[in-house]
N, CA, C and O atoms as CSV, one atom per row, in Angstrom:
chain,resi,resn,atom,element,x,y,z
A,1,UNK,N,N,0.844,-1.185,0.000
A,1,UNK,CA,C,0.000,0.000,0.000
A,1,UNK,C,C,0.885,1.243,0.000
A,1,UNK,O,O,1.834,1.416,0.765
A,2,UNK,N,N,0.448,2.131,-0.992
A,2,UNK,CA,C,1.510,3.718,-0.982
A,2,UNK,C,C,0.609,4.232,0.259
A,2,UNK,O,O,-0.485,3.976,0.761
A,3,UNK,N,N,1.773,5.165,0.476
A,3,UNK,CA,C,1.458,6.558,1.729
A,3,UNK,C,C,0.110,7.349,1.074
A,3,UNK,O,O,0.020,7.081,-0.124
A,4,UNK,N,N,-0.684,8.022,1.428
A,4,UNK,CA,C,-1.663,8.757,0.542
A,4,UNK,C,C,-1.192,10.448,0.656
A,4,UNK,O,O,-0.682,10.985,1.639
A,5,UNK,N,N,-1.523,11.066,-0.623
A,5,UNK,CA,C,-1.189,12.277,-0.594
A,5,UNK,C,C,-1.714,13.139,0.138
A,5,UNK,O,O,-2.822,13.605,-0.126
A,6,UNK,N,N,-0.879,13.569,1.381
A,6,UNK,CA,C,-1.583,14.430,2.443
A,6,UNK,C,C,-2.218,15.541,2.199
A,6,UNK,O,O,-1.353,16.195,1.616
A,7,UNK,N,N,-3.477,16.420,2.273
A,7,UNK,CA,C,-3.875,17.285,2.108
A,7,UNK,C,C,-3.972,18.326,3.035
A,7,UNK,O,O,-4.515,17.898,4.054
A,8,UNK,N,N,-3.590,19.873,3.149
A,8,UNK,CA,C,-4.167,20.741,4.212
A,8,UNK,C,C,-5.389,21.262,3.706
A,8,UNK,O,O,-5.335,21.154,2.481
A,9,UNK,N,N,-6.300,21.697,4.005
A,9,UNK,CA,C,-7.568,22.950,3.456
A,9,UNK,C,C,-7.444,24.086,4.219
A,9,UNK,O,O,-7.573,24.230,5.435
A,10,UNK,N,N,-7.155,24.943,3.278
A,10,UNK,CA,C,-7.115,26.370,4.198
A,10,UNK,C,C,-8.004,27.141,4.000
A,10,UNK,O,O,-8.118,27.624,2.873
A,11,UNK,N,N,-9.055,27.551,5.211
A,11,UNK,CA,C,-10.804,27.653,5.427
A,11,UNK,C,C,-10.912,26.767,5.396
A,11,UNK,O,O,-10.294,25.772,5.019
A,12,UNK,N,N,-12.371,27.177,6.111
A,12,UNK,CA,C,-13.443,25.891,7.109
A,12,UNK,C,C,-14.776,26.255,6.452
A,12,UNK,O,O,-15.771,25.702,6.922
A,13,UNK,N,N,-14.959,27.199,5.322
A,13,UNK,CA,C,-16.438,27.705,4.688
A,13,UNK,C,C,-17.242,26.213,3.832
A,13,UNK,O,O,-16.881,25.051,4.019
A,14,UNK,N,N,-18.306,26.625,2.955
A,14,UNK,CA,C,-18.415,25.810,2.157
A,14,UNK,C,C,-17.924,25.057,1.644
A,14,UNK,O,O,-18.192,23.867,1.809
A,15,UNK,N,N,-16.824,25.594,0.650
A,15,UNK,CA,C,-16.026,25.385,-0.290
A,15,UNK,C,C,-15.297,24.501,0.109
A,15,UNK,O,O,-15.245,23.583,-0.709
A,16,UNK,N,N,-14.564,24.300,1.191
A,16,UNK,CA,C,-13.737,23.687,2.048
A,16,UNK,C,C,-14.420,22.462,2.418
A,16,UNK,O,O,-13.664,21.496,2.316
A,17,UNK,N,N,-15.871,22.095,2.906
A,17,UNK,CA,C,-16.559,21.184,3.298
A,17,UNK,C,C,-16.616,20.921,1.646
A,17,UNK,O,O,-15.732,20.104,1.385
A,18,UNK,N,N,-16.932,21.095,1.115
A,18,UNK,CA,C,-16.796,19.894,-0.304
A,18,UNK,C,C,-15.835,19.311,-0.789
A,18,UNK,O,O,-15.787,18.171,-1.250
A,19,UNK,N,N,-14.832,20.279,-0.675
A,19,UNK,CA,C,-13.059,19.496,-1.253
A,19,UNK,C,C,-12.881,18.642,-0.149
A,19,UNK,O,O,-11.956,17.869,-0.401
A,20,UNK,N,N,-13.489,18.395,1.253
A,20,UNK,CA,C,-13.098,17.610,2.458
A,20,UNK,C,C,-14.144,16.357,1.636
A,20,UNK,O,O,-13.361,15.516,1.195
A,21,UNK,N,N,-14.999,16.121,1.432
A,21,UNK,CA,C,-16.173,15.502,0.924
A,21,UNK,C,C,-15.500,14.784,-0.056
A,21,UNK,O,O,-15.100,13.645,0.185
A,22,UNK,N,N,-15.310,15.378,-1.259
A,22,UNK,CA,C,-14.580,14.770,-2.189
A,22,UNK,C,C,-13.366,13.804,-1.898
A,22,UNK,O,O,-13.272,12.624,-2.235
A,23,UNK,N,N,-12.379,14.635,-1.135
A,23,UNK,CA,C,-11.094,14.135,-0.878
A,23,UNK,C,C,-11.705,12.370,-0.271
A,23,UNK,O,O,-11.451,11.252,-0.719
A,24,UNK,N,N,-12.487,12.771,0.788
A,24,UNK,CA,C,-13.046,10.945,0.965
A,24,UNK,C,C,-13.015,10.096,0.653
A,24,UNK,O,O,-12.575,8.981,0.936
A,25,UNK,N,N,-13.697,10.745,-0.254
A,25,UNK,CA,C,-14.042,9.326,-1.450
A,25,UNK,C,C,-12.432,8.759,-2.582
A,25,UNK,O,O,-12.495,7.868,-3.429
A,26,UNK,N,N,-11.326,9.465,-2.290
A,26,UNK,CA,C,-10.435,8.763,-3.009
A,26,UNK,C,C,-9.538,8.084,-2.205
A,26,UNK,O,O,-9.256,8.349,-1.037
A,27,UNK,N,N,-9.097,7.171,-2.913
A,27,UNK,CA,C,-8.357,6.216,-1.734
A,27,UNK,C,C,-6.795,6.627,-1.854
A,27,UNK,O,O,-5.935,5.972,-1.265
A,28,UNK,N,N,-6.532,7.579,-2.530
A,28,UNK,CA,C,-4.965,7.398,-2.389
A,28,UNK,C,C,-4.700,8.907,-1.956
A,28,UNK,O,O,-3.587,9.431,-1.967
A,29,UNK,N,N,-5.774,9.470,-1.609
A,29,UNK,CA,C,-5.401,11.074,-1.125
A,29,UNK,C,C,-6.084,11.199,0.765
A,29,UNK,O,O,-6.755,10.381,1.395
A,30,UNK,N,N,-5.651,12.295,1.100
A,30,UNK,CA,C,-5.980,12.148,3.158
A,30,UNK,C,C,-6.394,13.654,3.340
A,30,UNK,O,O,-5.909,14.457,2.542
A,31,UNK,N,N,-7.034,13.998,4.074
A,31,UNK,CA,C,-7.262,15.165,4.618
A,31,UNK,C,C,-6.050,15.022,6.027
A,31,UNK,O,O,-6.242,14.184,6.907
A,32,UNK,N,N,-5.001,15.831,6.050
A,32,UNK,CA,C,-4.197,15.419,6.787
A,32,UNK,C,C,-4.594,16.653,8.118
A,32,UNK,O,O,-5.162,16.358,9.169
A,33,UNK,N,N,-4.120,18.060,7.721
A,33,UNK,CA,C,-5.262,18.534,8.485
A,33,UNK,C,C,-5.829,20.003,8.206
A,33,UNK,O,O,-6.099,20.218,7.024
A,34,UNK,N,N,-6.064,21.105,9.156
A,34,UNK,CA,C,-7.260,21.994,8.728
A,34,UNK,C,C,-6.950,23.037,9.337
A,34,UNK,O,O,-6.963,23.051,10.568
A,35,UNK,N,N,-6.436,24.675,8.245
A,35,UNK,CA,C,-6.125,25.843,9.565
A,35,UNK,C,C,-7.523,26.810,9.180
A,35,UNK,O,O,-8.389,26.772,8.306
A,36,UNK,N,N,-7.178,27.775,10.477
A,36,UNK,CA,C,-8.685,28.249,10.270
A,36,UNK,C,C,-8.255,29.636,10.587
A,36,UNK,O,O,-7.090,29.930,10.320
A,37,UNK,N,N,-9.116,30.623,11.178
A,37,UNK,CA,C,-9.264,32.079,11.484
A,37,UNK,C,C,-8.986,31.615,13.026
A,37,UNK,O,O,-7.896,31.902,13.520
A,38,UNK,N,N,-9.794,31.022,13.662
A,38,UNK,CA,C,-9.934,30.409,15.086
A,38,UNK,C,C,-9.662,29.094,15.550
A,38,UNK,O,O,-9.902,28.213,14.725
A,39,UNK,N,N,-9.191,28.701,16.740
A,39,UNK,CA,C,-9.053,27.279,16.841
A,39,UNK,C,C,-10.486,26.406,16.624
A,39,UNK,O,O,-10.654,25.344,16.025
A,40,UNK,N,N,-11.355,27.174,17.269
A,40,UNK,CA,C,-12.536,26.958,17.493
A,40,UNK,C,C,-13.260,26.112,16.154
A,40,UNK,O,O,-14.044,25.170,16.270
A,41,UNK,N,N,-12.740,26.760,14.766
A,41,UNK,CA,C,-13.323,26.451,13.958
A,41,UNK,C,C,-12.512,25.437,13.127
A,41,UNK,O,O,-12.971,24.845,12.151
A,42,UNK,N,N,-11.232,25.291,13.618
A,42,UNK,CA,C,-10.580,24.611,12.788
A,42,UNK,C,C,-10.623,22.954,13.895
A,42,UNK,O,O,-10.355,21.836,13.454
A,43,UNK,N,N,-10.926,23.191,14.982
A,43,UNK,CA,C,-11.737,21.873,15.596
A,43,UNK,C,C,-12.692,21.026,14.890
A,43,UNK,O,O,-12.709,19.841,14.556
A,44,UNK,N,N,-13.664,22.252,14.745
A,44,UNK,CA,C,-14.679,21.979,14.359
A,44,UNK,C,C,-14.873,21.095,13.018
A,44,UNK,O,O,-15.681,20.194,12.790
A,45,UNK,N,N,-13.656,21.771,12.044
A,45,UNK,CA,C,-13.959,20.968,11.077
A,45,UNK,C,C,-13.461,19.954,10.945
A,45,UNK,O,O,-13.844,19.054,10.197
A,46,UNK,N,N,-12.189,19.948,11.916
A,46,UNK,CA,C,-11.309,18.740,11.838
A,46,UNK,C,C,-12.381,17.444,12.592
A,46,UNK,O,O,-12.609,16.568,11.757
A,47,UNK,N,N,-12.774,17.284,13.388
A,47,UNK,CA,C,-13.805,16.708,13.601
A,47,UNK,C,C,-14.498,16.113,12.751
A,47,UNK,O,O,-14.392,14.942,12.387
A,48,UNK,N,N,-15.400,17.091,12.330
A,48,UNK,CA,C,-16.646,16.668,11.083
A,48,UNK,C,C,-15.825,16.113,10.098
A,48,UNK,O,O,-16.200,14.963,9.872
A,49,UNK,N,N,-14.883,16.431,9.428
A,49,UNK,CA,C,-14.219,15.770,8.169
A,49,UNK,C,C,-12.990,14.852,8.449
A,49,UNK,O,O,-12.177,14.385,7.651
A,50,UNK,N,N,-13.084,14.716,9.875
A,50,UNK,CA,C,-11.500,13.475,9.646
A,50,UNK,C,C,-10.104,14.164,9.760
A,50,UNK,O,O,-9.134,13.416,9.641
A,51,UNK,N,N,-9.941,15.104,9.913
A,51,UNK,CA,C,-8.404,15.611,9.578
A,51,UNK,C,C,-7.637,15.159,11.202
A,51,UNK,O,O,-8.069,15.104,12.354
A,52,UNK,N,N,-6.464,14.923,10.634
A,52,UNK,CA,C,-6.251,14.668,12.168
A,52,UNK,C,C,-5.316,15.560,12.731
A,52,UNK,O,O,-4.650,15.157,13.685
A,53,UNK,N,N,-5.101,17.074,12.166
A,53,UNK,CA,C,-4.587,18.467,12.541
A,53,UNK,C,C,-5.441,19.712,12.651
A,53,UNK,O,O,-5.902,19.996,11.545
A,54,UNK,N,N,-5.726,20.363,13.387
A,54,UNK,CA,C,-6.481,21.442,13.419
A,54,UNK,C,C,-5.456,22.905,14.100
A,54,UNK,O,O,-4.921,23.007,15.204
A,55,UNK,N,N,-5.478,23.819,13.013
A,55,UNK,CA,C,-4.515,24.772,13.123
A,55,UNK,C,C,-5.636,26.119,12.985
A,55,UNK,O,O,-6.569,26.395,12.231
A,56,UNK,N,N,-5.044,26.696,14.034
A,56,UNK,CA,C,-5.509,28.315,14.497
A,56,UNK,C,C,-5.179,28.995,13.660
A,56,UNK,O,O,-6.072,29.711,13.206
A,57,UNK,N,N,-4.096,29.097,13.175
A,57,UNK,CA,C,-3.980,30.120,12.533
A,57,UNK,C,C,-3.163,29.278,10.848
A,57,UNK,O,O,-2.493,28.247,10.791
A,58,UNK,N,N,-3.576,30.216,9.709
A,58,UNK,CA,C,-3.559,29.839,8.596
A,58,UNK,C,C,-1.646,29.660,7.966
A,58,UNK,O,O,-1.127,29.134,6.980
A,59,UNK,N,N,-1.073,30.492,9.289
A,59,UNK,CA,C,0.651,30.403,9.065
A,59,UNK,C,C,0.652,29.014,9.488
A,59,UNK,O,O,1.223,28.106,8.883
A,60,UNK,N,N,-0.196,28.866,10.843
A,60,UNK,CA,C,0.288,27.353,11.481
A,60,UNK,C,C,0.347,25.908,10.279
A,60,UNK,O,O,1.081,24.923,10.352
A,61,UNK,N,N,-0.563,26.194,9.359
A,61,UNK,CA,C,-1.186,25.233,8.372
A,61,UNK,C,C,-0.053,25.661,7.203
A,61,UNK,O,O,0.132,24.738,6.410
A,62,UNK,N,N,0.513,26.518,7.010
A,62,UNK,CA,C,1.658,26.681,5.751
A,62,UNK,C,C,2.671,25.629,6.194
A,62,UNK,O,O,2.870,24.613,5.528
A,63,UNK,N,N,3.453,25.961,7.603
A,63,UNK,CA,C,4.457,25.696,8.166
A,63,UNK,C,C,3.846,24.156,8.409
A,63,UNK,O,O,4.850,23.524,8.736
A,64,UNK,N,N,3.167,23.600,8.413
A,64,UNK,CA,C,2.804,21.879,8.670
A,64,UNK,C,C,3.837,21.219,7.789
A,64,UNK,O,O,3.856,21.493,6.589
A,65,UNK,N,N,4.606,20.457,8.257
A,65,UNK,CA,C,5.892,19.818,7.672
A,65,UNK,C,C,5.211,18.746,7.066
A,65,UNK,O,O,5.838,18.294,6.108
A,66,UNK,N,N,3.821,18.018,7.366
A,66,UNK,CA,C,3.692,16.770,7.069
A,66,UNK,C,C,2.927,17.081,6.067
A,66,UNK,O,O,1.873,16.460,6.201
A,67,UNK,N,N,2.915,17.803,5.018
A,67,UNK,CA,C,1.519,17.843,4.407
A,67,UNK,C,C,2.193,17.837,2.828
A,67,UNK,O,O,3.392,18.082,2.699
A,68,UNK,N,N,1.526,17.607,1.907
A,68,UNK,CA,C,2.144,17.451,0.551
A,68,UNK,C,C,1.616,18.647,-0.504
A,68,UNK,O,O,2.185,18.946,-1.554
A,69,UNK,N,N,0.566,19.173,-0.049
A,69,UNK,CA,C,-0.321,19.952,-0.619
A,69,UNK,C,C,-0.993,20.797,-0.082
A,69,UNK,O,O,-1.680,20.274,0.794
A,70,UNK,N,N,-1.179,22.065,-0.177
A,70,UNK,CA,C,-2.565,22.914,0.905
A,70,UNK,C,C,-3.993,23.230,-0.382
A,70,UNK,O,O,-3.578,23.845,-1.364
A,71,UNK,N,N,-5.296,22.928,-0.423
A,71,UNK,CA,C,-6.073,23.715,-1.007
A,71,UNK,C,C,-5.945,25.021,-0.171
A,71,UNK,O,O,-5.397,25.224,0.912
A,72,UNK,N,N,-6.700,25.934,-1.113
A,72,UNK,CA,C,-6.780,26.840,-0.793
A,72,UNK,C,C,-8.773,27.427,-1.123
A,72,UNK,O,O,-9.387,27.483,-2.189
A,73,UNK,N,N,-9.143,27.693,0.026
A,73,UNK,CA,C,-11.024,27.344,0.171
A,73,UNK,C,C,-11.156,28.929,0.658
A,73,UNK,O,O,-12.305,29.258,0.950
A,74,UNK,N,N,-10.430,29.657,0.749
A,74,UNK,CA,C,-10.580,31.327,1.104
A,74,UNK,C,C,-11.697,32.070,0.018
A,74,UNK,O,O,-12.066,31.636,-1.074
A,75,UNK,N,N,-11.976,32.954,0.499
A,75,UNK,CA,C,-12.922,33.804,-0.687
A,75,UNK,C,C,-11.877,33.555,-1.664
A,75,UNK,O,O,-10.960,32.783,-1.383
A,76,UNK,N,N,-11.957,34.346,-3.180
A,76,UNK,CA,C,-10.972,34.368,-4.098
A,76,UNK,C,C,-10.642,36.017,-3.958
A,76,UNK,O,O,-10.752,36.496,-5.087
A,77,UNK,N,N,-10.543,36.301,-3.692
A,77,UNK,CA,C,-9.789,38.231,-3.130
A,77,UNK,C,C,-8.268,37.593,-2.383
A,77,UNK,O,O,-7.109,37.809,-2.736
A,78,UNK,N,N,-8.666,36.938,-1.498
A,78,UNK,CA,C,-7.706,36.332,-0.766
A,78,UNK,C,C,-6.775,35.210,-1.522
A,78,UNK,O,O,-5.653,35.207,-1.016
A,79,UNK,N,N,-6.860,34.621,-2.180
A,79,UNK,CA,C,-5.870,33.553,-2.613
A,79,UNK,C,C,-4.981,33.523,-3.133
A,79,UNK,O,O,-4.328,32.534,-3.465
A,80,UNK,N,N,-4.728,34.877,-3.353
A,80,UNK,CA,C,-3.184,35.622,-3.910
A,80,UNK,C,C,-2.174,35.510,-2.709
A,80,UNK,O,O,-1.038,35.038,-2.755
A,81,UNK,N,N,-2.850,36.061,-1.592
A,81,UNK,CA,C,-2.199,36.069,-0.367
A,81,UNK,C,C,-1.778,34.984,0.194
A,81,UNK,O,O,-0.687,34.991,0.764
A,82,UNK,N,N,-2.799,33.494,0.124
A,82,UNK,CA,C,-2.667,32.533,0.835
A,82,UNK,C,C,-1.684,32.122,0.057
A,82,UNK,O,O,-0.650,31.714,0.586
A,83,UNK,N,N,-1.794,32.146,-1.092
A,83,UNK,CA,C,-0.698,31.047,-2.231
A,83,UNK,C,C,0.757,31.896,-1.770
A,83,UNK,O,O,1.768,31.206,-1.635
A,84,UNK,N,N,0.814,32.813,-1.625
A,84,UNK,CA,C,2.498,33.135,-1.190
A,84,UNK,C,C,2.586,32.606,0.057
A,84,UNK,O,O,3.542,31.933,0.441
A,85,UNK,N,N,1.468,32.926,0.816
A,85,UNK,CA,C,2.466,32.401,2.189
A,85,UNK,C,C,2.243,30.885,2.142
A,85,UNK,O,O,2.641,30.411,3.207
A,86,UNK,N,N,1.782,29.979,1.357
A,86,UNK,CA,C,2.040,28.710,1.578
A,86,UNK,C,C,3.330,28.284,0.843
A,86,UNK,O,O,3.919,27.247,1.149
A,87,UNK,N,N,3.903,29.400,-0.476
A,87,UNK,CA,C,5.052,29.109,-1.302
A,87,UNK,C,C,6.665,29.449,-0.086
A,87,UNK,O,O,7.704,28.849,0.188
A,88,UNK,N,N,6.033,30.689,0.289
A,88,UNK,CA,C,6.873,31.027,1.478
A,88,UNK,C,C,7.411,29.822,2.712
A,88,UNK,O,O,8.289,30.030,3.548
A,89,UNK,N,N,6.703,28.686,2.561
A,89,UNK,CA,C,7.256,27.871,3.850
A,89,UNK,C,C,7.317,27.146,3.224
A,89,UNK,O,O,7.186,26.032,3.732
A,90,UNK,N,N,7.535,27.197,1.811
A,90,UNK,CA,C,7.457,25.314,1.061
A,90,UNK,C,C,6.489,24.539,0.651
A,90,UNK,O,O,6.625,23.472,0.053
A,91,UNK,N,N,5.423,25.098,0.985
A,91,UNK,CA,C,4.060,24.148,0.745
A,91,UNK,C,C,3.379,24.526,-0.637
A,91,UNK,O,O,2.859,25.599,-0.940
A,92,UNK,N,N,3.513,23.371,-1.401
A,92,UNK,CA,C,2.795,23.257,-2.510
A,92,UNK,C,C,0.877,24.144,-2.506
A,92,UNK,O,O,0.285,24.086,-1.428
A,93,UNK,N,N,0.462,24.545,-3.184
A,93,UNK,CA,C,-0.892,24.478,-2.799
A,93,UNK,C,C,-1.575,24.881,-4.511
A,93,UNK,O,O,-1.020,24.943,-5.608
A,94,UNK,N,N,-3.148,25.120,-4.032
A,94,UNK,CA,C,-4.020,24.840,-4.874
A,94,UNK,C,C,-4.854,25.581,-4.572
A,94,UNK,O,O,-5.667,25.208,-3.726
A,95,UNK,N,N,-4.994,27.322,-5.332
A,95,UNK,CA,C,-6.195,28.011,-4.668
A,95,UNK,C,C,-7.381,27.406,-5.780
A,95,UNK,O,O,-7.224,26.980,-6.924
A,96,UNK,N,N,-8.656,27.558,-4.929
A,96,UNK,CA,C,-9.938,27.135,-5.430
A,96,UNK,C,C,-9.961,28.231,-7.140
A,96,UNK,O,O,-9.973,27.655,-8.228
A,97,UNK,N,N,-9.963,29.437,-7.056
A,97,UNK,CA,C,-9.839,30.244,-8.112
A,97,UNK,C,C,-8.957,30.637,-8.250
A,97,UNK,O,O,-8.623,30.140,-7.174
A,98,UNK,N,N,-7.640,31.378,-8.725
A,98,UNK,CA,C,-6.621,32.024,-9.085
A,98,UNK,C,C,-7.345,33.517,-9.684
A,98,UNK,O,O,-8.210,33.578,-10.557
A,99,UNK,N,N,-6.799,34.531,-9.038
A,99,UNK,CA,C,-7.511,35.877,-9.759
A,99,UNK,C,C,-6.337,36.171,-10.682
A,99,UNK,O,O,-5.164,35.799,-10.728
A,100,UNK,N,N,-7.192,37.073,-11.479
A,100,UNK,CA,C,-6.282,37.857,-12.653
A,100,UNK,C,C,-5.276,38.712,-12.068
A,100,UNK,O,O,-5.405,39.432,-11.078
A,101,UNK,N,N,-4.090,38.519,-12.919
A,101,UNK,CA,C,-3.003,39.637,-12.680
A,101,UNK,C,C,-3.475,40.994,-12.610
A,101,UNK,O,O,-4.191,41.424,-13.514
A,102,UNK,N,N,-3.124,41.763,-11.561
A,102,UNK,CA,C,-3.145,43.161,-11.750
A,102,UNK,C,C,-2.512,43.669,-12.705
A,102,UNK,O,O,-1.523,43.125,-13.199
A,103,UNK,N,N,-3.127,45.097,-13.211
A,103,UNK,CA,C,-2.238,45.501,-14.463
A,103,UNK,C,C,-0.790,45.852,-14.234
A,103,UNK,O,O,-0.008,45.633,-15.159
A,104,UNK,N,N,-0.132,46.615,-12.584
A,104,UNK,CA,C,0.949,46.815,-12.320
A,104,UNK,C,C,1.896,45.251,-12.727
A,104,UNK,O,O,2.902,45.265,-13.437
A,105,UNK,N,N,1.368,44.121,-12.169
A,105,UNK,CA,C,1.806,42.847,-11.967
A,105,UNK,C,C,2.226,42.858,-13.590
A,105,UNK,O,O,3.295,43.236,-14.070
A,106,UNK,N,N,1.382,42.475,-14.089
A,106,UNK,CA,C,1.506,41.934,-15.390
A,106,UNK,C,C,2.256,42.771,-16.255
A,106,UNK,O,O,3.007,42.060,-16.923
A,107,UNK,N,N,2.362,43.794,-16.492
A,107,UNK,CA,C,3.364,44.563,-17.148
A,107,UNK,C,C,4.822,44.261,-16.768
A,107,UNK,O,O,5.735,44.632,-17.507
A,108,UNK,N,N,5.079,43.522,-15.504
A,108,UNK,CA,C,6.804,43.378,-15.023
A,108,UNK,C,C,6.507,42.240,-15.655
A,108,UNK,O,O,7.365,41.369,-15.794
């Protein structure tokens, strides 16, 4: 049997409860675990979906050494932000949408 590809989800919203949903159902991938705004909520989901990490804060979930991958389940305003700081500690990730380059951006 291979190791399964660990997953983080970063948010606990909707979006996040379906990629946890999905992830289930495949056998060679894991919800490994879950950062949130609050501990409170990243309990919460770790709980309901199986993860067996629940992180307070969304740095705590970059910096997770064990993880192979982070989604990224934030509004999409935000996933510019999350995707650096998960590139920033090494962690692969996967925002739900990718927004368009700003025009400053894209001209360099």
């Amino acid at each position: 049997m291979t190791t399964p590809f660990r997953w983080g989800i970063l948010g606990t919203g909707s979006i996040a409860k379906q990629f946890a949903k999905g992830l289930a159902v495949l056998p060679d991938h894991a919800l490994a675990a879950v950062g949130s705004r609050t501990q409170a909520s990243a309990d919460a989901f770790a709980k309901a979906h199986g993860a067996a990490r629940a992180h307070a804060t969304y740095e705590a979930l970059a910096a997770d050494p064990a993880l192979d991958a982070i989604y990224i389940a934030t509004p999409h305003p935000l996933h510019r932000a999350n995707t650096v700081l998960c590139l920033d500690h090494g962690t692969r990730s996967r925002p739900r949408r990718w927004p368009p380059p700003r025009r400053a951006t894209a001209a360099s």
